[in-house]
VMD Tcl script that draws the C-alpha trace (Angstrom):
set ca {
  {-8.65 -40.34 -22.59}
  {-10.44 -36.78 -22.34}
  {-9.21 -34.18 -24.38}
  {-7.37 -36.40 -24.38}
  {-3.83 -38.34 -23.02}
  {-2.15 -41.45 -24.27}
  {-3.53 -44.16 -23.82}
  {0.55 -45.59 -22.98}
  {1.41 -43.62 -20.12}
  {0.63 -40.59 -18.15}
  {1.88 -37.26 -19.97}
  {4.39 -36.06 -18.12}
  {4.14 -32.88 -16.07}
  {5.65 -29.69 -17.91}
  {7.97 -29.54 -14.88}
  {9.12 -33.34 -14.96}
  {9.62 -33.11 -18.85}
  {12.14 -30.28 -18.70}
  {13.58 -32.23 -15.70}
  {14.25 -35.18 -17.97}
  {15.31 -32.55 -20.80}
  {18.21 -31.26 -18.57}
  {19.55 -34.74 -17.80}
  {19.36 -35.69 -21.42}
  {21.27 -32.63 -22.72}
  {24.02 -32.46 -19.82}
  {24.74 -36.05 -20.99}
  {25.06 -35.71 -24.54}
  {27.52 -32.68 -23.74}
  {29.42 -34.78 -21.48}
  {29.52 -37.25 -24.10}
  {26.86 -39.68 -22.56}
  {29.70 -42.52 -21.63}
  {27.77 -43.10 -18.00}
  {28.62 -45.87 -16.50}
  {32.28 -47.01 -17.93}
  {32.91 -48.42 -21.41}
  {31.29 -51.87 -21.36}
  {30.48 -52.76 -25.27}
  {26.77 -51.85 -26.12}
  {25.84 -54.06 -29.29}
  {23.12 -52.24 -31.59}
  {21.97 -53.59 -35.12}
  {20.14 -52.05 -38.17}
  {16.99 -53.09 -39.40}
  {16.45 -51.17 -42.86}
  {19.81 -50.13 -44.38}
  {18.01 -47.27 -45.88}
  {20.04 -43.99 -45.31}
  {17.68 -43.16 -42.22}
  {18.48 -46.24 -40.59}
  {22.25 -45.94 -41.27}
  {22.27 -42.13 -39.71}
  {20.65 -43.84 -36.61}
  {23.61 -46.05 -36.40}
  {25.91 -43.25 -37.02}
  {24.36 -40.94 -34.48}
  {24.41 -44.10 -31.99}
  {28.03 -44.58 -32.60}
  {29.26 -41.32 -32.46}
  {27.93 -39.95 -28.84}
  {28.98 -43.54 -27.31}
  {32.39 -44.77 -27.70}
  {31.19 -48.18 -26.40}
  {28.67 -49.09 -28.98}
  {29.36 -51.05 -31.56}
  {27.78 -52.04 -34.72}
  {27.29 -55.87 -35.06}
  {23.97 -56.74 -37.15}
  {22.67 -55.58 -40.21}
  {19.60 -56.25 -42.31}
  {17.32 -55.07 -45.46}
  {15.24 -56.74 -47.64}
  {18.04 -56.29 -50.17}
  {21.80 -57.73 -49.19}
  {23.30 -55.41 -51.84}
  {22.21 -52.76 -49.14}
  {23.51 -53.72 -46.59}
  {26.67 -54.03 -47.61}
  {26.40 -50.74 -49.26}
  {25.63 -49.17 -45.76}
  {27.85 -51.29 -44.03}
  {31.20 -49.84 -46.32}
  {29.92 -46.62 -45.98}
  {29.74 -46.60 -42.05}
  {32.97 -48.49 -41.83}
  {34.49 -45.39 -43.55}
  {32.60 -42.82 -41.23}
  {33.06 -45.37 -38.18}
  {36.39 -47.88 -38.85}
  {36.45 -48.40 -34.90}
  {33.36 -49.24 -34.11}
  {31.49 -51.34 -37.12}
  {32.10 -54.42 -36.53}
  {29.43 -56.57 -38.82}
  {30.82 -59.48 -40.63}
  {29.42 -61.42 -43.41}
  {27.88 -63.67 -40.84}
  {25.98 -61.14 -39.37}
  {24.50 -59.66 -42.59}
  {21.16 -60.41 -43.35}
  {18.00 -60.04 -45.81}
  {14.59 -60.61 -47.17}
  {11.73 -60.21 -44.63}
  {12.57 -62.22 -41.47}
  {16.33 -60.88 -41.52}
  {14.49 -58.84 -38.69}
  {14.72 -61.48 -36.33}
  {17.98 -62.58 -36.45}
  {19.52 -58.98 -35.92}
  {17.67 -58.88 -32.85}
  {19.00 -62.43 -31.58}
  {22.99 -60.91 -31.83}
  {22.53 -57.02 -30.22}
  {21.49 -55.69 -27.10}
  {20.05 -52.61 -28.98}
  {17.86 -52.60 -31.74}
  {17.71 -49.66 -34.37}
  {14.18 -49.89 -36.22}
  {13.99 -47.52 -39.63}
  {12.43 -49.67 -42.72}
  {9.32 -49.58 -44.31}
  {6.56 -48.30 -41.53}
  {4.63 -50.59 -42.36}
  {6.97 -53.50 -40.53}
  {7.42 -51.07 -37.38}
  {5.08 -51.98 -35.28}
  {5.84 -56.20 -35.58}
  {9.85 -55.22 -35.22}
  {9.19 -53.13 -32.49}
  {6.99 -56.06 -30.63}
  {9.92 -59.02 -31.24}
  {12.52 -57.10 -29.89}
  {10.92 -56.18 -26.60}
  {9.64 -59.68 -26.68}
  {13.50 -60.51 -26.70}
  {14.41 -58.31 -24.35}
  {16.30 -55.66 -26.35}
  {16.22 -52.28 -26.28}
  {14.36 -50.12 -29.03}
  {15.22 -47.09 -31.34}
  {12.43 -47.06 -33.79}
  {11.64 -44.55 -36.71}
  {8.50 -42.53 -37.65}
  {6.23 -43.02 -38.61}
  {5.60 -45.89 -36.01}
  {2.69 -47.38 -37.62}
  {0.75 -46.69 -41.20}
  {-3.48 -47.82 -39.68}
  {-5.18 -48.41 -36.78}
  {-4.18 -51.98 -36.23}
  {-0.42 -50.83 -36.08}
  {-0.94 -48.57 -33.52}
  {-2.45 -50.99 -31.38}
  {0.67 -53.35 -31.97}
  {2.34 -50.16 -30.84}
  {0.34 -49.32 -27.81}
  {1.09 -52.96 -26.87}
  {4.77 -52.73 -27.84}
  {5.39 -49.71 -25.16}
  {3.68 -51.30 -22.50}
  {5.60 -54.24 -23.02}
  {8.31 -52.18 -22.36}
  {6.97 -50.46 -19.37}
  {6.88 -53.81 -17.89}
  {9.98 -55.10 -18.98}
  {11.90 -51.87 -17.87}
  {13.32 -51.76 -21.99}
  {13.66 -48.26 -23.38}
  {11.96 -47.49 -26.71}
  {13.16 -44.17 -27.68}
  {11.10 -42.66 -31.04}
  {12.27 -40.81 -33.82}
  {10.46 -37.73 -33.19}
  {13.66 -35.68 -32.18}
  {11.75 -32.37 -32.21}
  {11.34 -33.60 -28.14}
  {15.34 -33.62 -27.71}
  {16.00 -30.37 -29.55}
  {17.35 -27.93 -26.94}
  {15.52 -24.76 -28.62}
  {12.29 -25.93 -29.38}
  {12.25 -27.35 -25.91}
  {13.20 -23.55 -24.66}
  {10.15 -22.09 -26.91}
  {7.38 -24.76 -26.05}
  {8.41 -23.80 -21.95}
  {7.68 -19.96 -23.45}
  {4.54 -21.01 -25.02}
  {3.49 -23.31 -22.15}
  {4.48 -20.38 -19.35}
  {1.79 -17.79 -21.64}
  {4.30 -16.06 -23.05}
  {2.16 -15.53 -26.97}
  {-1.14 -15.81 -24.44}
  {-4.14 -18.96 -25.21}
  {-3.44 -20.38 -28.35}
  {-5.71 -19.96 -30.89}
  {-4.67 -22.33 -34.18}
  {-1.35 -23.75 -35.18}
  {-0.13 -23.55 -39.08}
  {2.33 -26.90 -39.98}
  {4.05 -27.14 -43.15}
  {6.22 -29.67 -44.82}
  {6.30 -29.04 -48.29}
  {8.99 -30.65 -50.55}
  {10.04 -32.55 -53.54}
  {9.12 -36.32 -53.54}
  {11.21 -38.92 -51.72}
  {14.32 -40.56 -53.89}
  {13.19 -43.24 -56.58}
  {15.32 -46.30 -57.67}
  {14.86 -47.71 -61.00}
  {13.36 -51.79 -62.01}
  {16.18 -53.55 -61.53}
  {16.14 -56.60 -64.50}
  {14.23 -59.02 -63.57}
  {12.98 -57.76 -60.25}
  {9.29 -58.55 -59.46}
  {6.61 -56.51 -58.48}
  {6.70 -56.91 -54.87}
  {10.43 -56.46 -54.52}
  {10.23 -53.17 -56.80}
  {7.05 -51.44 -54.75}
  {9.45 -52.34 -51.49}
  {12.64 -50.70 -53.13}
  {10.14 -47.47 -53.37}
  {8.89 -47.99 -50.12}
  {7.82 -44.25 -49.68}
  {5.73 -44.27 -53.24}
  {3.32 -46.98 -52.11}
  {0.70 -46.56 -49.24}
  {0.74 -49.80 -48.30}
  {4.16 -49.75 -47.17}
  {4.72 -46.23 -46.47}
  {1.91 -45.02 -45.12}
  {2.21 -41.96 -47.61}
  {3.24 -38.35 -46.48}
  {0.81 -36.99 -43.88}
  {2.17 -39.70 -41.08}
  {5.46 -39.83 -43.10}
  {6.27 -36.16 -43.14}
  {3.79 -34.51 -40.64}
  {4.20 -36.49 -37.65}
  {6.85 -34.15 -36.68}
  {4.61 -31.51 -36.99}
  {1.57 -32.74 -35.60}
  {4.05 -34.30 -32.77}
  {5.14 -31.00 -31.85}
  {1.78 -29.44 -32.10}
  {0.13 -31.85 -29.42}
  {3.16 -31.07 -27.27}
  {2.57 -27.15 -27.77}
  {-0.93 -27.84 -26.73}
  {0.11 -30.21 -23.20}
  {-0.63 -33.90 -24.73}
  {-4.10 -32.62 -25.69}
  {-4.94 -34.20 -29.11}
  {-7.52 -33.34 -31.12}
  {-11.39 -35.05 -31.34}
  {-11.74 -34.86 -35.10}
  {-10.41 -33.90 -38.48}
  {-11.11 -33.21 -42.06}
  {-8.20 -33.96 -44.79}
  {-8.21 -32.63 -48.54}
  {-5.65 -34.85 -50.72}
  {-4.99 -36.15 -54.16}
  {-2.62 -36.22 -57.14}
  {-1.60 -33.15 -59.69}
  {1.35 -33.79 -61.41}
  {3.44 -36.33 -59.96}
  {1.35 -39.36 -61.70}
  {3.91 -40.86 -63.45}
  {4.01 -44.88 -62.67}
  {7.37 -44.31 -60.75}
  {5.60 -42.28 -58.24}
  {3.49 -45.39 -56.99}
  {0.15 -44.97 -55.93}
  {0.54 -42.03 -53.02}
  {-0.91 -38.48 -53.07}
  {1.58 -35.58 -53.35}
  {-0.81 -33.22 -51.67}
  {-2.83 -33.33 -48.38}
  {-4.16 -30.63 -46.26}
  {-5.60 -31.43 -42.81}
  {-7.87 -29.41 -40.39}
  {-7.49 -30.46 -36.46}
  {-9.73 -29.45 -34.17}
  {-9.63 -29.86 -30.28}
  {-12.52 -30.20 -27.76}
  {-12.11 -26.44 -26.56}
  {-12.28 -24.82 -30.60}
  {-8.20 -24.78 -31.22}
  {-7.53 -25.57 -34.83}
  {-4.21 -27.17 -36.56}
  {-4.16 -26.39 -39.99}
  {-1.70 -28.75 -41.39}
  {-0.25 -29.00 -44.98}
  {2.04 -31.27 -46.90}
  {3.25 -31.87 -50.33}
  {5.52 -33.46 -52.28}
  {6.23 -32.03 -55.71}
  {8.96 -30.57 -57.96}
  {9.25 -26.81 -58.95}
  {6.97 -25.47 -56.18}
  {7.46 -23.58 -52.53}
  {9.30 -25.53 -50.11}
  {8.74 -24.93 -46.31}
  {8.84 -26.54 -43.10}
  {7.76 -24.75 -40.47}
  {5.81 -24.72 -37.04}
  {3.63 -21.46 -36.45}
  {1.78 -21.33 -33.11}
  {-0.59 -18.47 -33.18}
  {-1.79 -17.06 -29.86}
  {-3.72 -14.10 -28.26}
  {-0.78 -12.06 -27.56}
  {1.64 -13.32 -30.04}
  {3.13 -15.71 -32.17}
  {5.38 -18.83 -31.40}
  {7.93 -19.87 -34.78}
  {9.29 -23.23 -33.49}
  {11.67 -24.36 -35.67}
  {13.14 -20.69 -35.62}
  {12.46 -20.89 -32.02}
  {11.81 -17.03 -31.46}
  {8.85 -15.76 -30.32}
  {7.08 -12.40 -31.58}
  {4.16 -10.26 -30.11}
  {3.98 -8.78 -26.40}
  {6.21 -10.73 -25.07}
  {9.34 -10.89 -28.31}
  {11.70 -13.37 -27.43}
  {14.44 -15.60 -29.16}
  {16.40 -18.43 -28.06}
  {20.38 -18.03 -27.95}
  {21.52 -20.87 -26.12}
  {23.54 -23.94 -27.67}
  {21.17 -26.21 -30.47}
  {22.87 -29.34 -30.28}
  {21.95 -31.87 -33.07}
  {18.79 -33.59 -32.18}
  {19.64 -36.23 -33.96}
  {22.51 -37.04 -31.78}
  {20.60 -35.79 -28.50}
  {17.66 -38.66 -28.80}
  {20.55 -41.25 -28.83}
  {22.35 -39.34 -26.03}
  {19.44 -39.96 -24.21}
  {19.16 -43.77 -24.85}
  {22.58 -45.02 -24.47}
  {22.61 -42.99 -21.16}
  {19.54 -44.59 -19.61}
  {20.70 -48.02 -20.74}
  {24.02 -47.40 -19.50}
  {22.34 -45.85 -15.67}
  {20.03 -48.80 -15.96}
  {16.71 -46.64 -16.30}
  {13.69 -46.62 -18.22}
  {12.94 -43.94 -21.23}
  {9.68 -44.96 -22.84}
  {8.34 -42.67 -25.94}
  {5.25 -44.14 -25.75}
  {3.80 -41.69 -23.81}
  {3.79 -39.12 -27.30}
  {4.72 -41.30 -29.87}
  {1.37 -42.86 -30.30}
  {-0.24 -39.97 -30.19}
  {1.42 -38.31 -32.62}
  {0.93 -41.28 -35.08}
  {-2.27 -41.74 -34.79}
  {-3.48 -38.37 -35.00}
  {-1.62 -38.62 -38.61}
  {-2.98 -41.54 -39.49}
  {-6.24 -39.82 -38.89}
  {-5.39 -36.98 -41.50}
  {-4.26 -39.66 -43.85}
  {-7.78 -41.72 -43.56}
  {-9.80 -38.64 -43.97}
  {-7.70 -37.71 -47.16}
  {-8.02 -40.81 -48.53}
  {-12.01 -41.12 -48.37}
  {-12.83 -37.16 -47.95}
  {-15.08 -38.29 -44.32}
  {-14.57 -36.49 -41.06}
  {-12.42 -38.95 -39.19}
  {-12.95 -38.58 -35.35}
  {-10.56 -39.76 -32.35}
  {-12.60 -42.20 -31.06}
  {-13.01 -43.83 -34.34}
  {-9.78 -44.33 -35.00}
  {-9.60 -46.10 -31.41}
  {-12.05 -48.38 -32.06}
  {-10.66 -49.39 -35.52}
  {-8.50 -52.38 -36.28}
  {-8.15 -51.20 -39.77}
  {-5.14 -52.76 -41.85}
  {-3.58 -51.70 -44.90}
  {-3.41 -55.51 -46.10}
  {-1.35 -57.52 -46.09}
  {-0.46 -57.41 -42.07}
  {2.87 -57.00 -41.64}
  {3.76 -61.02 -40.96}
  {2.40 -61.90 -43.88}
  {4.45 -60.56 -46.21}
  {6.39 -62.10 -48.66}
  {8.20 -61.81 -52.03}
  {6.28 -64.12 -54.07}
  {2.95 -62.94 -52.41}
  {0.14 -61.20 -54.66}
  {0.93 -57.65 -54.77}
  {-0.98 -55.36 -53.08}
  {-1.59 -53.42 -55.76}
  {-0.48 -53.42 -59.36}
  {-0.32 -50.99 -62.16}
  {-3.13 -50.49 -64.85}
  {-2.84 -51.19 -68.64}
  {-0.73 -47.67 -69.20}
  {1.96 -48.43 -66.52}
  {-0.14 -46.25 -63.66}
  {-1.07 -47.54 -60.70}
  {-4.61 -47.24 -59.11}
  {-5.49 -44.54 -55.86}
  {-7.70 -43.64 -53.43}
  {-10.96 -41.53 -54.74}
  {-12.14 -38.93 -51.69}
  {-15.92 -39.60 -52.02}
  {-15.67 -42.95 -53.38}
  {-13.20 -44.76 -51.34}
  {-14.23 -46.24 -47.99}
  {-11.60 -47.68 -45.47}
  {-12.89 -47.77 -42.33}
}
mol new
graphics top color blue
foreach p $ca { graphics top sphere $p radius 0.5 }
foreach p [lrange $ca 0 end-1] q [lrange $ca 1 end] { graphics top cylinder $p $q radius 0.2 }
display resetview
């Protein structure tokens, strides 16, 4: 790849990508019920509340799909979710106790009983969830971050070919591509409407990610996995959690150019307590590209401070605000035409290429887009330059790998003599 496309697919041609964007929105107006109302099966693996607003967005732009499967490492979950979508969904959730399933191979037998298979647990199980459903032959809705290291996102890259050559869809998570206004403002961008671009400014800045409590009794691995998001190992922490979508959107503002290198600042401040796990709730990253173009990309995750998300694309003759999709400088411009909910639009678009019997492979920006965070993450971590090509050539794991995980398994970390639990040290720790 040179300066640089995925190493899935060929990026797609501005022309061909607006193409596809057309057909995707037209069909989630229309309601996306292609071809008749044959039954489309999907199941749930996580019954966190991202997974269950997957279902929900599934279910409600296709009448035909129907909710059959369900699993989390914790059955109180599921049937938690599974009441709460019968209430939001009473005609089409159709999971019975049968078909309700935990601990950390309930993976597999969702995938035996759907045609669809929605993936939104821990990251860190992405990549091997993603892989034994295309092995089966099912159909793929997975979550971001798609992998937390290097050796995930070479499960990935393997997972989307698989897919290319099984003629499965895998449809990502990262619904900035589906939103009908951003969509409108990268064509501005892309057609020189703020000029070159020069740098890019991402925020996500936030409070931290929910908590639950030590259940009685519950051991050590089973209480880092009900905090998923508050332990690297599982989680990936916040720079491929939060700014994928940023980063994602930045590599398509730039044409599927990603950058060659990066530098990261992270650490902790003040959310240290031991219910925070062992993740950073700051990072800053620096992005460069081959021809000088900078992303400067923050994220945080703390209480009583600023809050912002936003996408700022600074160019020669103006400025680009994404998520506000309006454009300032010589050329002012703002879009006006119909949002949509991205949310629903991404599943628009997969249940109508199922249902027309075509191909829609995310691979082609997805893996990009992870591993570019997973990048900022590794150079926050250990304060080195990380570079592209070294995260190619790395088959780095946050141990355990994902298959060998277990309940009674030594945890992969465990708190010190005052409750805390240990983290990275920039300048000390080494990964790679």
């Amino acid at each position: 790849m040179s300066s640089r496309q995925s190493d899935i697919s060929p990026q797609p041609t501005r022309r061909e990508f607006l193409a596809a964007s057309a057909t995707v929105s037209a069909a989630a107006v229309c309601g996306v019920h292609v071809a008749g109302s044959d039954t489309i099966r999907i199941g749930m693996v996580g019954s966190g509340g991202r997974c269950a607003g997957a279902a929900f967005n599934a279910m409600n732009v296709d009448a035909g799909v129907r909710l059959v499967a369900m699993c989390d490492l914790f059955l109180d979950r599921v049937h938690q979710k599974r009441e709460a979508l019968r209430v939001q969904k009473p005609d089409q959730v159709a999971v019975d106790d049968d078909h309700c399933f935990d601990g950390f191979d309930g993976y597999l037998k969702v995938i035996e009983s759907v045609d669809v298979v929605l993936i939104a647990n821990a990251a860190k199980f992405h990549p091997l969830h993603m892989r034994a459903a295309l092995e089966a032959g099912k159909h793929v809705f997975v979550e971001k971050p798609h992998a937390i290291d290097p050796a995930g996102i070479r499960d990935v890259v393997e997972a989307c070919r698989l897919a290319e050559e099984k003629k499965l869809c895998v449809v990502s998570g990262l619904h900035s591509r589906f939103d009908r206004g951003y969509r409108a403002t990268v064509e501005q961008v892309h057609e020189g409407a703020i000029g070159d671009v020069v740098a890019i400014e991402e925020n996500y800045l936030r409070a931290p990610y929910g908590l639950y409590a030590r259940a009685e009794g519950m051991g050590e691995v089973a209480y880092q996995c009900s905090n998923q998001y508050h332990f690297h190992w599982l989680s990936g922490d916040d720079v491929p959690q939060s700014l994928i979508h940023n980063i994602d959107r930045s590599i398509w503002v730039m044409g599927g150019r990603t950058p060659i290198k990066c530098h990261g600042l992270g650490g902790r401040s003040t959310m240290t307590a031991p219910i925070y796990g062992n993740v950073f709730d700051h990072h800053s990253v620096v992005y460069e590209f081959d021809r000088g173009e900078r992303i400067y990309a923050f994220c945080r995750t703390t209480t009583g401070c600023h809050n912002e998300v936003s996408s700022i694309v600074l160019g020669t003759k103006g400025q680009a605000n994404l998520l506000r999709c309006q454009i300032t400088g010589e050329n002012a411009w703002r879009y006006t035409g119909q949002r949509g909910n991205p949310y629903d639009d991404e599943h628009a678009a997969l249940f109508a290429a199922i249902r027309a019997g075509e191909v829609l492979n995310s691979g082609y920006h997805m893996v990009d887009a992870t591993r570019a965070t997973v990048m900022g993450q590794l150079s926050c971590y250990t304060g080195e330059e990380m570079t592209w090509e070294r995260m190619l050539q790395s088959d780095y794991c946050h141990a355990p790998a994902p298959a060998d995980c277990s309940f009674d398994m030594e945890p992969p970390v465990r708190p010190g003599a005052d409750g805390t639990y240990p983290v990275f040290q920039p300048g000390v720790t080494r990964l790679l």
